[in-house]
C-alpha positions in Angstrom: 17.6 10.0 -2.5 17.4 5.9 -3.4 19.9 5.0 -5.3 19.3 1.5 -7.8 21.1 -0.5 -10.7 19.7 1.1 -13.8 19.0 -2.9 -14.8 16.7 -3.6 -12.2 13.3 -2.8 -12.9 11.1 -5.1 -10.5 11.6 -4.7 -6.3 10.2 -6.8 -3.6 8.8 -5.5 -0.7 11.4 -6.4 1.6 14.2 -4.6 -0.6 11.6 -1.2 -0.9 11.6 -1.5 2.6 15.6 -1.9 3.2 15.8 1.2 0.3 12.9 3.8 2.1 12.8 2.9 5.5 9.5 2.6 5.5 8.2 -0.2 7.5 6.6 -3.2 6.0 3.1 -2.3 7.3 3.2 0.6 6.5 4.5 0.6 3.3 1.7 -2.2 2.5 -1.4 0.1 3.9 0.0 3.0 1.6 0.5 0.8 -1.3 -3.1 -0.4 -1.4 -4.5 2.9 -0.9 -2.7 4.6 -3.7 -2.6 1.6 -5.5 1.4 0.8 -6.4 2.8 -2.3 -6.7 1.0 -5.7 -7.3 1.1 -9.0 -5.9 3.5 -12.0 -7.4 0.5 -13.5 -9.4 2.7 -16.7 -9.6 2.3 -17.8 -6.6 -1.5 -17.3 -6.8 -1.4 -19.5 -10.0 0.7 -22.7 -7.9 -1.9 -22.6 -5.6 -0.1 -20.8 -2.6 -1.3 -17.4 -0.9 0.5 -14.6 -2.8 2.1 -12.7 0.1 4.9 -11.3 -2.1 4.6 -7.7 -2.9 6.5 -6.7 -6.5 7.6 -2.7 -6.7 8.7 -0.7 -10.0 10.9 1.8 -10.8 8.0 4.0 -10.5 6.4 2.8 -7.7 9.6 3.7 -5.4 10.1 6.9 -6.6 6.5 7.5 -5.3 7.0 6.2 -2.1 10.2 8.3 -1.7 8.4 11.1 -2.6 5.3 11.0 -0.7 6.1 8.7 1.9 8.6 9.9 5.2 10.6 7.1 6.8 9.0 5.4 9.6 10.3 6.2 12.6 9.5 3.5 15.3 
């Protein structure tokens, strides 16, 4: 159970990862295979390598649901 502000409706990586407890590998690898999330397109745009991964509200319900917490 991941409990959120009904207001927010974007998440970074690193708060999916404090929220899951799914590491930040991990949670990268699953994300590109099943497609969820997307990269912060801004930075792209400035010039600078997008490295920011951006969650929704729909995205972490997923990755509760089909991903366990890591465990090392």
């Amino acid at each position: 159970m991941v409990t959120v502000k009904s207001s927010q409706k974007i998440f970074t990586d690193a708060e999916v990862v404090g929220l899951t407890g799914i590491c930040l590998d991990h949670l990268h690898n699953f994300a590109r295979s099943r497609h969820l999330g997307f990269l912060d397109r801004a930075a792209e745009a400035a010039g600078k390598q997008a490295d920011q991964w951006l969650f929704t509200l729909s995205d972490l319900m997923v990755l509760v649901t089909l991903f366990p917490k890591c465990t090392h």
